[in-house]
Z-matrix of the N, CA and C atoms (Angstrom, degrees):
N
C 1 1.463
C 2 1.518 1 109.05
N 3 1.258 2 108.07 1 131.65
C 4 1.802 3 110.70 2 166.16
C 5 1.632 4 116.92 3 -97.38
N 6 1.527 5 100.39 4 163.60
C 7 1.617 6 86.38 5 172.44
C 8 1.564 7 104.48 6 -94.42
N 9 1.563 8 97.26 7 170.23
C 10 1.263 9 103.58 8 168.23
C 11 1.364 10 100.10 9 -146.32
N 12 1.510 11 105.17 10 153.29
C 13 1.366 12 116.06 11 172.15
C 14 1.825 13 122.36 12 -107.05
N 15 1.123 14 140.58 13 55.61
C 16 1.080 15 143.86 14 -161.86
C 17 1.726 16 129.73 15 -85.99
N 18 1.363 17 108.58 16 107.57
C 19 1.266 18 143.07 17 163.03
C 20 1.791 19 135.60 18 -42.75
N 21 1.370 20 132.25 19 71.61
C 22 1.644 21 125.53 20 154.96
C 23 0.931 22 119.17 21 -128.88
N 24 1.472 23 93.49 22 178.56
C 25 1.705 24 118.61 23 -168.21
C 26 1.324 25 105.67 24 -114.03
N 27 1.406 26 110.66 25 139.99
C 28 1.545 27 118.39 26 164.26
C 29 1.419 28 111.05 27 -114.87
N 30 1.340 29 98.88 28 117.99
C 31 1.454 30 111.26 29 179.24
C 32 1.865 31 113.98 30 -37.06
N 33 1.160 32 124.46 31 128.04
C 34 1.358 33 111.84 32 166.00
C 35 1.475 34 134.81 33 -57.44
N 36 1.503 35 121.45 34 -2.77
C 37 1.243 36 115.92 35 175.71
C 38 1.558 37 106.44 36 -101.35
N 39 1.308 38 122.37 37 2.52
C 40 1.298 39 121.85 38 166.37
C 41 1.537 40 98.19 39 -102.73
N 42 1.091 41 135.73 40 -59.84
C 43 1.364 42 128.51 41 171.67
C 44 1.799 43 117.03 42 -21.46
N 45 1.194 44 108.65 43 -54.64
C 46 1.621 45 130.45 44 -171.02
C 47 1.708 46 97.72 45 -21.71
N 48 1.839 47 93.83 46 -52.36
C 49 1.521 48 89.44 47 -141.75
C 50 2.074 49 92.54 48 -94.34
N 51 0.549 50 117.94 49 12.27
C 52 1.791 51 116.44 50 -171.12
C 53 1.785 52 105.57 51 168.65
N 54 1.239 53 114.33 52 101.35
C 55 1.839 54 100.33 53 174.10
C 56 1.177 55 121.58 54 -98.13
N 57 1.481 56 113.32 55 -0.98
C 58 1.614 57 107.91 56 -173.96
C 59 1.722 58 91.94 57 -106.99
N 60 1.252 59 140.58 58 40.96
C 61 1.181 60 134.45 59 -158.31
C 62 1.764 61 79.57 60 -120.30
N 63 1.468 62 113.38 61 -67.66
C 64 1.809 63 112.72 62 -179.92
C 65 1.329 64 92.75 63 -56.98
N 66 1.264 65 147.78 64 -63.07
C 67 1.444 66 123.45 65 -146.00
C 68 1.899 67 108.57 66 -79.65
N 69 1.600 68 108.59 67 -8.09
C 70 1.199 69 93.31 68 167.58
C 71 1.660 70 114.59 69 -98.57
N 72 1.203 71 106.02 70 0.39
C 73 1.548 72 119.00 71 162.49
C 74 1.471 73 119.79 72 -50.82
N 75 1.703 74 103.47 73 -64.55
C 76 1.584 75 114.30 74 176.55
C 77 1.192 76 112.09 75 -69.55
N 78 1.628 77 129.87 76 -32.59
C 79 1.347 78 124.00 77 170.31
C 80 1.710 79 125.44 78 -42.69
N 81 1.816 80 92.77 79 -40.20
C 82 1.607 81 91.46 80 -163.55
C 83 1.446 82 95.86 81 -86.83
N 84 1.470 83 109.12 82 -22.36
C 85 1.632 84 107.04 83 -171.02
C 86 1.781 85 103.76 84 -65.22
N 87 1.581 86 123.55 85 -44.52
C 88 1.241 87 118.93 86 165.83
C 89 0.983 88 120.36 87 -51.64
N 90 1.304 89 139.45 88 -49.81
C 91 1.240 90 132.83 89 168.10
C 92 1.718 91 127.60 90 -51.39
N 93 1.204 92 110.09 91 -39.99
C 94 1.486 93 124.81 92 150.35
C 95 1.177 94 104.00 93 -13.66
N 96 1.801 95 112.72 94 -81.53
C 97 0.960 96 135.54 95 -151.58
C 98 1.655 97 115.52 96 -61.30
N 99 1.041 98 126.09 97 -18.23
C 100 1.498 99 152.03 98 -136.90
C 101 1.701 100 123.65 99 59.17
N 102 1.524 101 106.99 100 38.06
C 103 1.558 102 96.97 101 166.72
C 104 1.359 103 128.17 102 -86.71
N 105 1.456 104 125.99 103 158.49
C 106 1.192 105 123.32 104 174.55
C 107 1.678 106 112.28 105 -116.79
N 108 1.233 107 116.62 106 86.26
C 109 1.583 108 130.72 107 150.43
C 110 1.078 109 117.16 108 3.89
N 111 1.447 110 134.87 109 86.65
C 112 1.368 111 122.02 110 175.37
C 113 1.701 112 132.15 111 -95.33
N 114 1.779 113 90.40 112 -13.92
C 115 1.200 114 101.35 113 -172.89
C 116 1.800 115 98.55 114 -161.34
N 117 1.546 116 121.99 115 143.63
C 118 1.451 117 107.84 116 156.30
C 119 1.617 118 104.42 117 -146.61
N 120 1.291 119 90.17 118 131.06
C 121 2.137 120 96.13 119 165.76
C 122 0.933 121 114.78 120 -109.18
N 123 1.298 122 126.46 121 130.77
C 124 1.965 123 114.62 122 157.77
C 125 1.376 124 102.24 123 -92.49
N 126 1.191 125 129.51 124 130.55
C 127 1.441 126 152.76 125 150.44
C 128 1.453 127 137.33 126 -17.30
N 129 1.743 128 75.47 127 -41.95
C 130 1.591 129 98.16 128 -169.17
C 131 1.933 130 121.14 129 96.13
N 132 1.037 131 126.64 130 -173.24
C 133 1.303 132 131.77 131 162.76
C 134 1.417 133 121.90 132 -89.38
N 135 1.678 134 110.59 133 139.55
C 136 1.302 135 110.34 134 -152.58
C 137 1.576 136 90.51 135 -162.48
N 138 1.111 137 113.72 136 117.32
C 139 1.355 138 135.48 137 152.77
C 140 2.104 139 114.37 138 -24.07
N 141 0.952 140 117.00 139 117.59
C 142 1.895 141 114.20 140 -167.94
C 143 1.585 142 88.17 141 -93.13
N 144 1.062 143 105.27 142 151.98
C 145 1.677 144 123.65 143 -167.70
C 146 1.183 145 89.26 144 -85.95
N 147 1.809 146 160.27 145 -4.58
C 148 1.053 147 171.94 146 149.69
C 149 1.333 148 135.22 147 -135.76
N 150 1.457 149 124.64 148 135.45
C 151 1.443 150 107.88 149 -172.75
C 152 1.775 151 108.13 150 -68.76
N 153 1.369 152 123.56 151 157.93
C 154 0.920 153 177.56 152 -166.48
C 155 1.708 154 138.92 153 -93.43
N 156 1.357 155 129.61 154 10.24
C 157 1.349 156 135.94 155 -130.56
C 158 1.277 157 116.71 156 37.60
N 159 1.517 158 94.91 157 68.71
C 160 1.717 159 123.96 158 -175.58
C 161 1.102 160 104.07 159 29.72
N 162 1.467 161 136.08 160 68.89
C 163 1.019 162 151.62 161 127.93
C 164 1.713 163 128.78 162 -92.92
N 165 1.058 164 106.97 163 140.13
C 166 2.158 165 96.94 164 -147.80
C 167 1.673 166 81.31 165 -136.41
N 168 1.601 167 130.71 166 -12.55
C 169 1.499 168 95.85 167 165.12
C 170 1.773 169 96.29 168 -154.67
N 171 1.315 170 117.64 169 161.55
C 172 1.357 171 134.46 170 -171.22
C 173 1.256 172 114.37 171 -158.81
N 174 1.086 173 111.20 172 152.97
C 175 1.409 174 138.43 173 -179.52
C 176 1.937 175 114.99 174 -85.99
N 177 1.326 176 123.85 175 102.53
C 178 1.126 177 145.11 176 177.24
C 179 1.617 178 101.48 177 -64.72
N 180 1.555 179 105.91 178 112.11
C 181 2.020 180 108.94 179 156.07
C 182 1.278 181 111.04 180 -113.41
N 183 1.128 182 132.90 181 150.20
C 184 1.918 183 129.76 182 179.75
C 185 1.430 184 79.73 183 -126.63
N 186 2.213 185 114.48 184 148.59
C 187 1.244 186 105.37 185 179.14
C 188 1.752 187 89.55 186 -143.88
N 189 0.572 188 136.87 187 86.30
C 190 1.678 189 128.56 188 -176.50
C 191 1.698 190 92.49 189 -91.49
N 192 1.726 191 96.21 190 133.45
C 193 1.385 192 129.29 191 175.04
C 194 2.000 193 109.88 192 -140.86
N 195 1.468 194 89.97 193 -175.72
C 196 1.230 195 100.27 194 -171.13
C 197 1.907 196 88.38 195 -130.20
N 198 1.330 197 105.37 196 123.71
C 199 1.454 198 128.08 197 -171.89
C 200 1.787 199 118.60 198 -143.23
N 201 1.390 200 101.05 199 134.94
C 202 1.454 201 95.31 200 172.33
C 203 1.191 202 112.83 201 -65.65
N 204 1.640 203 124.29 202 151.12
C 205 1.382 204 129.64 203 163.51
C 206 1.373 205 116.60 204 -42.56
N 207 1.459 206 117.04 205 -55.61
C 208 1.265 207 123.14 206 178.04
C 209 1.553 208 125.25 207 -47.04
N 210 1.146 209 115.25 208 -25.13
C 211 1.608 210 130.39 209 152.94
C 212 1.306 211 154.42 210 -46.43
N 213 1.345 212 89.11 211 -47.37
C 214 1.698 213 124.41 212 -175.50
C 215 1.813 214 92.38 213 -60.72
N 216 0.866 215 97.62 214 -71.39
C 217 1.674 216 83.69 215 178.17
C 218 1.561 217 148.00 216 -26.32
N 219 1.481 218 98.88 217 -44.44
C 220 1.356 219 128.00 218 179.47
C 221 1.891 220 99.71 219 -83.36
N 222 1.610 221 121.01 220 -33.51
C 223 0.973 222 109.10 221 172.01
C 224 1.977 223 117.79 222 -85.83
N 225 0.939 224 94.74 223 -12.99
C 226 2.065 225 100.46 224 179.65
C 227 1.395 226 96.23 225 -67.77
N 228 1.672 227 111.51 226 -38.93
C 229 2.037 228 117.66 227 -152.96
C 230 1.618 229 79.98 228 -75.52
N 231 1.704 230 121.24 229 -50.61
C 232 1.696 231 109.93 230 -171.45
C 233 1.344 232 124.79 231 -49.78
N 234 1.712 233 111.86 232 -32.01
C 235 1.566 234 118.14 233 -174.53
C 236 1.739 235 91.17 234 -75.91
N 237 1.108 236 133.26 235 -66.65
C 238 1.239 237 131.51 236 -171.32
C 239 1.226 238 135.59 237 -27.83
N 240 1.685 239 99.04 238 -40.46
C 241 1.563 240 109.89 239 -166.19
C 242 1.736 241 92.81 240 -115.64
N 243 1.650 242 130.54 241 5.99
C 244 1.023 243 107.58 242 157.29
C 245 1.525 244 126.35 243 -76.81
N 246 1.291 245 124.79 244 149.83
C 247 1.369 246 115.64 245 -166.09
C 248 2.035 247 99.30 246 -96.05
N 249 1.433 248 124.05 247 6.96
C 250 1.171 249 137.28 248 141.79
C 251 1.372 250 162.16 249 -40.77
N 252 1.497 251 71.65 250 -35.17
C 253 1.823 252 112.60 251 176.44
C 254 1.365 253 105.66 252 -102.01
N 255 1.359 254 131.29 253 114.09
C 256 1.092 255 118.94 254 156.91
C 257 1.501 256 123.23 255 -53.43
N 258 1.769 257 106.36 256 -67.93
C 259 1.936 258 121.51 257 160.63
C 260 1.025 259 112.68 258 -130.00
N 261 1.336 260 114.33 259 153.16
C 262 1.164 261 118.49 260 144.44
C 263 1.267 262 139.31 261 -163.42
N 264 1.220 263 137.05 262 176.53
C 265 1.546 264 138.75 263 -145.45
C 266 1.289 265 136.45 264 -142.79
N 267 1.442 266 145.49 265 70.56
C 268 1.022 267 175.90 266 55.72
C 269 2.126 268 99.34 267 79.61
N 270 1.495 269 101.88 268 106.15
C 271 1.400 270 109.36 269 -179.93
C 272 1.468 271 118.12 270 -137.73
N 273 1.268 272 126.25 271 93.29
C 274 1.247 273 116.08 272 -174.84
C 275 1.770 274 111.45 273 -63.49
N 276 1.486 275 105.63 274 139.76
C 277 1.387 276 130.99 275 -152.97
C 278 1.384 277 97.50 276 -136.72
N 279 1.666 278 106.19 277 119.84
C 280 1.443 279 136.72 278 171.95
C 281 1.490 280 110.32 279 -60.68
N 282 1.648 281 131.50 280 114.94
C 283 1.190 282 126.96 281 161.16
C 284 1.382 283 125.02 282 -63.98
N 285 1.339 284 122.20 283 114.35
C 286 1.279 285 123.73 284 -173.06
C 287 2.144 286 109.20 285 -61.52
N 288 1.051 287 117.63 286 157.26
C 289 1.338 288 114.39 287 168.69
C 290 1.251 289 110.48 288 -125.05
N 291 1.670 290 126.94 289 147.65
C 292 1.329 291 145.48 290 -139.28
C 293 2.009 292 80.61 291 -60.22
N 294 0.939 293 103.91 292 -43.34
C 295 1.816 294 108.62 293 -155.34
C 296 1.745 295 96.03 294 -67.12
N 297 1.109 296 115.55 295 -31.06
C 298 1.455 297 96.33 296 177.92
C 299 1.504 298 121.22 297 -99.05
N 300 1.462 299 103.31 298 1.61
C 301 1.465 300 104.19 299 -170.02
C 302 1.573 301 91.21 300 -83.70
N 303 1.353 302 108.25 301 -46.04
C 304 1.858 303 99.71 302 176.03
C 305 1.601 304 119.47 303 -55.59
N 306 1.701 305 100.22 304 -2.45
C 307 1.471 306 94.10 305 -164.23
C 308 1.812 307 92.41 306 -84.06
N 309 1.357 308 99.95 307 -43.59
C 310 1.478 309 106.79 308 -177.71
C 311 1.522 310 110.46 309 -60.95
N 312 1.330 311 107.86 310 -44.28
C 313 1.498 312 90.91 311 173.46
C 314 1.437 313 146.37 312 -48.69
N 315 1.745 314 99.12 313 -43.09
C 316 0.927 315 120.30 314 160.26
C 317 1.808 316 137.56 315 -42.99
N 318 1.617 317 92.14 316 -42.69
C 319 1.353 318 127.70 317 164.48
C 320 1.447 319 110.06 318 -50.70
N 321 0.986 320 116.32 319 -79.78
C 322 1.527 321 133.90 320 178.85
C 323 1.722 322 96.87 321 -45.60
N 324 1.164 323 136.57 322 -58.00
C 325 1.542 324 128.12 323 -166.73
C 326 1.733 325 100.78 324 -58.63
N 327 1.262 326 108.46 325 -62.33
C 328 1.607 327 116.46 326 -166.87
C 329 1.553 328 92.60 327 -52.40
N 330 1.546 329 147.38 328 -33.80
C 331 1.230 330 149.62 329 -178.74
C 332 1.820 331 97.61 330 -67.20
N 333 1.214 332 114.10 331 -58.79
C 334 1.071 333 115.55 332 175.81
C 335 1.984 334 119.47 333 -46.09
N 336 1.367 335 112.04 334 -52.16
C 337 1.050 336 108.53 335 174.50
C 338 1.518 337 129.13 336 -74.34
N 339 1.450 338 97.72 337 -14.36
C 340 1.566 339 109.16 338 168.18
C 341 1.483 340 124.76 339 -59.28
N 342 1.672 341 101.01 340 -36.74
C 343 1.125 342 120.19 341 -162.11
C 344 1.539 343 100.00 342 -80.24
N 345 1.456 344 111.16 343 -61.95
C 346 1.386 345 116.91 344 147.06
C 347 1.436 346 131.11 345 31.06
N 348 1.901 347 87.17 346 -92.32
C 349 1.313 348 122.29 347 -166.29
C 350 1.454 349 107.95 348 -79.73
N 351 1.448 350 123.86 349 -13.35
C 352 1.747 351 131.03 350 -175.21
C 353 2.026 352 92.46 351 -85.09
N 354 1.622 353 108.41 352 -58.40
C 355 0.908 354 121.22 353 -176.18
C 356 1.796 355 113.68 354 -33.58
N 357 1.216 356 107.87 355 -66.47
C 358 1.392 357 130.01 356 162.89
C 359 1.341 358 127.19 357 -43.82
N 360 1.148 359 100.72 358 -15.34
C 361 1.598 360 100.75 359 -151.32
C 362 2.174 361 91.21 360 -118.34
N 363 1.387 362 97.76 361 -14.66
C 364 1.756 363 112.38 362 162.43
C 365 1.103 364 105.24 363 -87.30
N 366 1.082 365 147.32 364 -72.22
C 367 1.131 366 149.80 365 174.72
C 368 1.554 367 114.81 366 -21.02
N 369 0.962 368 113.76 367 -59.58
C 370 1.698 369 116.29 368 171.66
C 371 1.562 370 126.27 369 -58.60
N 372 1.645 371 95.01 370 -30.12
C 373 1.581 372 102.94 371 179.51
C 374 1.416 373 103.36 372 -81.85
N 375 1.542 374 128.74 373 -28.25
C 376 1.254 375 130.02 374 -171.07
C 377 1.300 376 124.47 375 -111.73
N 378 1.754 377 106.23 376 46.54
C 379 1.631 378 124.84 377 179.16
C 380 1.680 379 95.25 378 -98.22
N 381 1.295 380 94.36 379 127.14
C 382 1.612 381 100.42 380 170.99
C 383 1.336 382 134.46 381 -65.27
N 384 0.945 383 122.28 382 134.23
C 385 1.673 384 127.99 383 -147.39
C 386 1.850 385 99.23 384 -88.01
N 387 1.335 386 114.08 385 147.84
C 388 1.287 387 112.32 386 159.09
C 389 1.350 388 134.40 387 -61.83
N 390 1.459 389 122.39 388 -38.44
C 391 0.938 390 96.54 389 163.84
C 392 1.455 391 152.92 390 -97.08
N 393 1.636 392 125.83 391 169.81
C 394 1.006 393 118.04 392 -119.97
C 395 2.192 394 92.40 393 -115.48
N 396 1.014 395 112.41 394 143.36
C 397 1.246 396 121.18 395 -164.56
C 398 1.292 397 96.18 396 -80.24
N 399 1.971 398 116.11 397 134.84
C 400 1.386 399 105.71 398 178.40
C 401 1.726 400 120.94 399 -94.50
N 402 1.044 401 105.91 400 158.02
C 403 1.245 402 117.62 401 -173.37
C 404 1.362 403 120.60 402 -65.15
N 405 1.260 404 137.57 403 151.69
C 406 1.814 405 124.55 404 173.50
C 407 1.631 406 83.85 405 -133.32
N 408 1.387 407 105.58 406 130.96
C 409 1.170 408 144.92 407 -160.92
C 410 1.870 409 98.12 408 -66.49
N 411 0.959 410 116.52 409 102.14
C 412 1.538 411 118.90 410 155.57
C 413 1.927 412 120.01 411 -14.96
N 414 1.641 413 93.55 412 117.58
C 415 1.625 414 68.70 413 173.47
C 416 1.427 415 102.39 414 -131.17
N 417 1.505 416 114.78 415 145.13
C 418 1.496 417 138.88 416 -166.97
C 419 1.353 418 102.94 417 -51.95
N 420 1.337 419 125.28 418 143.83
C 421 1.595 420 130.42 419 174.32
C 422 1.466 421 88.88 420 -64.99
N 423 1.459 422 129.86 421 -47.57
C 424 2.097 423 93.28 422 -157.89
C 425 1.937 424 91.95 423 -80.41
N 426 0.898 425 118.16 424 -26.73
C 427 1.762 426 95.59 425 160.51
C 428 1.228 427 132.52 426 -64.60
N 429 1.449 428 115.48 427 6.58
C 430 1.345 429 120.68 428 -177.85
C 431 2.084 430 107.95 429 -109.73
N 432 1.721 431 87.05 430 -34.30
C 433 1.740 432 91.42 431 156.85
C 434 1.225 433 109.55 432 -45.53
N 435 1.322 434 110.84 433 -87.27
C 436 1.260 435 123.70 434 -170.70
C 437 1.395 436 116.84 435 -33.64
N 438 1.207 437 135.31 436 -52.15
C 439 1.527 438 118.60 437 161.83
C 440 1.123 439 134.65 438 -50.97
N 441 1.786 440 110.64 439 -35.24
C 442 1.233 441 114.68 440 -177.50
C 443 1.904 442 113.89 441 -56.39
N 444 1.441 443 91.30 442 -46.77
C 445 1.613 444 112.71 443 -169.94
C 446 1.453 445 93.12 444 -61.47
N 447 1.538 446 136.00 445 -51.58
C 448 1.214 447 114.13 446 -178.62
C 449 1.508 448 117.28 447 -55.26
N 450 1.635 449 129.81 448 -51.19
C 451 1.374 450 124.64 449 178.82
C 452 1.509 451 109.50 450 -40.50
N 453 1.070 452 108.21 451 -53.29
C 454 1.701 453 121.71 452 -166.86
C 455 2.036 454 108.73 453 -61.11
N 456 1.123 455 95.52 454 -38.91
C 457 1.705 456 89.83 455 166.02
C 458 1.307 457 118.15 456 -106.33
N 459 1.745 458 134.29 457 14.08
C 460 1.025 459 117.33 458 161.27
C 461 1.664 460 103.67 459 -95.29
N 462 1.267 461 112.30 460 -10.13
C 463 1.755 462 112.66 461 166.94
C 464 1.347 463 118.99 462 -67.16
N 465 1.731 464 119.10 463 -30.42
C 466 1.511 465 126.42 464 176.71
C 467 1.315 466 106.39 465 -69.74
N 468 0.956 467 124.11 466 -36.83
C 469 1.660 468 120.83 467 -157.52
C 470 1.862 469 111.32 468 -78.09
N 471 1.819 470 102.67 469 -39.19
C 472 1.389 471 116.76 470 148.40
C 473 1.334 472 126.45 471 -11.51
C-alpha cells in the first residue's frame, strides 16, 4: 500500500444543506475501495481563485490514507464523475521516518538560531549614537536674494 494525500472541494450550494453527508460519502467510498484513513481535515470555506462551473466558493477536505496503486484510479474516475465534487486531487505522499523527522527538526532549530543571531547581531549595529548632528544655520529669503542676484550678475559681466 502507498500513501496518498488527496484533495476536494464541495461546492457550497451542496454543502448548505448537510456537509458531512459528501464527506461521509468519500469516506465509505474509500473504504470500499480498501483504503485505510489515516488522517482527515476540512479546511473550511474558501473563496476558489477562479470560478468553477460558476461556482466562486467551496468547501476544502484534505484526506490522506493508505491505498493500493491499483485503486487510485477507480477512486480519481469516482471524484470526477461525482456531480458532488467540484475537484479534486490525488498526490502520492512520502512517509516521513522518526530519523528524518528529527533530522528536519533539527534543521529548522539551527535555521531558527541563525536567524536569531543575524537578527541580534542588527540590532546592535543599529543603536543610535549619541552624538548629535550639527545644525546649519537657517538662511533668510532676502539673504538668499541677495546671493542669488550676485551669481546672476557676475555671469553677465562674463
Amino acid at each position: 500500500m502507498n500513501h496518498y494525500e488527496i484533495m476536494y472541494i464541495i461546492p457550497l450550494k451542496i454543502e448548505g444543506d448537510e456537509p458531512t453527508t459528501v464527506q461521509d460519502k468519500v469516506r465509505a467510498m474509500l473504504q470500499a475501495e480498501g483504503a485505510k484513513i489515516t488522517q482527515e481535515d476540512a479546511l473550511g470555506k474558501r473563496k476558489l481563485a477562479y470560478p468553477i462551473q460558476h461556482v466562486r466558493h467551496g468547501s476544502y477536505v484534505v484526506i490522506e490514507c493508505d491505498i493500493e496503486p491499483n485503486n487510485v484510479k477507480r477512486v480519481h474516475d469516482w471524484f470526477r464523475l461525482s456531480s458532488e465534487i467540484l475537484r479534486a486531487q490525488i498526490v502520492s505522499k512520502e512517509l516521513k521516518s522518526p530519523e528524518r523527522l528529527a533530522r528536519e527538526k533539527a534543521f529548522q532549530e539551527k535555521l531558527a538560531r541563525l536567524h536569531a543571531s543575524k537578527v541580534e547581531e542588527t540590532t546592535h549595529t543599529r543603536q543610535p549614537s549619541d552624538a548629535k548632528v550639527e545644525e546649519k544655520p537657517k538662511i533668510k529669503l532676502e539673504e538668499l536674494d541677495k546671493k542669488l542676484e550676485e551669481i546672476l550678475g557676475q555671469e553677465m559681466v562674463k
